[in-house]
N, C-alpha and C positions, 0 to 999 in steps of 0.2 A: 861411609860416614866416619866424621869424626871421634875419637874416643871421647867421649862427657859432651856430647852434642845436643842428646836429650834429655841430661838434667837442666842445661838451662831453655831449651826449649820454651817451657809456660813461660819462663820470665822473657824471652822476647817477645812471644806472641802477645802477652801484654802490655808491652810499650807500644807494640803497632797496634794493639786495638786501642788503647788510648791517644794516641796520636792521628789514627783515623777519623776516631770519636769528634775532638777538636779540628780538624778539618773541616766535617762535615756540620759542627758547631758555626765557625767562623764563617763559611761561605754566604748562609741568607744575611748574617749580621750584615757582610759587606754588599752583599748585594739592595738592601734595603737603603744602606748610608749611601750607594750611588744613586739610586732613585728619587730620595728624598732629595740630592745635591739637583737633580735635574729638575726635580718638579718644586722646589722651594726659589721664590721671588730673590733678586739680588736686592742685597740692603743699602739702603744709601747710605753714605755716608755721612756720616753729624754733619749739622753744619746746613747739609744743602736739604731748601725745602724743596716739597713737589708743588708744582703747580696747580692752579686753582682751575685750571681751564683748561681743554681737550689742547691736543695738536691739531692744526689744523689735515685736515684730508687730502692726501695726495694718492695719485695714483700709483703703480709697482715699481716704477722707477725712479718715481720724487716730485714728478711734473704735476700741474691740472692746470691744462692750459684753456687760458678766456678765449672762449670763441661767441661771435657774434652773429644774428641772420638779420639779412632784408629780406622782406618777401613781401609786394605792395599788391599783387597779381589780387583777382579774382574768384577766379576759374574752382569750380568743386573739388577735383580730385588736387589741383596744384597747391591749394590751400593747407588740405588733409596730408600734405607733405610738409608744407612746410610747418606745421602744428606739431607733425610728431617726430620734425627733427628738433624739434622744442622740447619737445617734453623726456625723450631719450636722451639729449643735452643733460636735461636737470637732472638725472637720477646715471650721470657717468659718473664713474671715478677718477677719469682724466680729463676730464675739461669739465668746466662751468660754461653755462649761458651767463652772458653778462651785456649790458645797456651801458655802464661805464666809459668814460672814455681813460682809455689805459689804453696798454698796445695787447693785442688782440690779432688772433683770424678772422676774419669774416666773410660771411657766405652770404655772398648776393645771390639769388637766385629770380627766376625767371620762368612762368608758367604759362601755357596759352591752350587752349582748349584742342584736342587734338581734331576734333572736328567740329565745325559749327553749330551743327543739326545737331548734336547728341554733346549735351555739354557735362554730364555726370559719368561718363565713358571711360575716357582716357585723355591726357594730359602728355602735353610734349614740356619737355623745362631745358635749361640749361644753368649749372651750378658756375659760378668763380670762386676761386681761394684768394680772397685778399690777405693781406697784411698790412694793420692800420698801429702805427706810433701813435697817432694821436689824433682827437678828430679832428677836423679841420687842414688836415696836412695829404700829402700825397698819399695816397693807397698803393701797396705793391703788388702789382700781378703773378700769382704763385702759380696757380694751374688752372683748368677747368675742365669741364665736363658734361656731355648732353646725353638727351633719352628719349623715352616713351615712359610713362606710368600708369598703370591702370588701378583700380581697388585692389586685383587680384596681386600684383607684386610691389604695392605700396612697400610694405613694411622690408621687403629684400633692397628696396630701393634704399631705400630710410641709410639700412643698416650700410650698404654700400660706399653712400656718400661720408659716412659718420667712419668707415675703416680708413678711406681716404684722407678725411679732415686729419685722424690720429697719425697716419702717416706723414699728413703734411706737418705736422706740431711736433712731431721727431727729426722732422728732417731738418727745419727751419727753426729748433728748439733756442738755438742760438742768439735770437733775436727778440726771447722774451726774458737775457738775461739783463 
């Protein structure tokens, strides 16, 4: 050791426990001012008001695309499809059901009793993906689709056509610019 190394001894160990001190002082400070940076609202700037009125609702990528059904059919079970591709319609985040004449998909559909004798059984259908500019003008043939639906795989059904529909509204997104 050095000669007078431990008279100044206490006087280092001082500064370092005072400079420890304030380390361990400054750290929540800054860790609270980052928290508060993340969890505090950005300010508008003067000048600009907020709006009175929501945004409208789109889905994860910016779309909600108007899709439309026909369904004229009968038949028990084909009905109880086309009802609750209605109603799963109204409560997506990507498309809206709409009556509108705008440019749209639409699902013509098509039901018929899978057997005569036993009409609340099961249901044969077959779905089209149209694409309608406008009413009254040509309709585009986009895809289509047939089955079997019973009670028991209504709602797989349902949901099947309705991942189809969302895939056709991505792929053909183009055309409801």
């Amino acid at each position: 050791m050095p000669p007078g190394f431990f008279p100044r001894f206490p006087a280092r160990l001082a500064v370092l426990a005072v400079v420890f001190a304030l380390a361990l002082l400054a750290a929540p400070a800054a860790g609270q001012a980052q928290q508060q940076a993340k969890t505090a609202p950005e300010a508008k700037p003067e000048g600009q008001a907020i709006p009175d009125t929501p945004k409208k609702d789109t889905g994860v990528d910016g779309r909600r695309t108007p899709v439309g059904i026909e369904h004229t059919d009968t038949d028990v079970v084909g009905t109880r499809l086309a009802y609750h591709l209605k109603e799963l319609l109204g409560r997506s985040s990507l498309m809206t059901l709409t009556t509108k004449d705008e440019k749209k998909l639409v699902l013509v559909i098509h039901t018929r009793e899978e057997f005569t004798g036993r009409p609340a059984v099961s249901s044969i259908y077959s779905v089209a993906w149209l694409y309608s500019a406008k009413d009254g003008t040509l309709r585009y043939f986009l895809s289509g689709d047939t089955g079997i639906v019973d009670a028991v795989t209504l709602e797989q059904t349902v949901e099947a056509i309705l991942v189809k529909t969302d895939k056709m509204a991505a792929t053909y997104g183009y055309l409801f610019q």
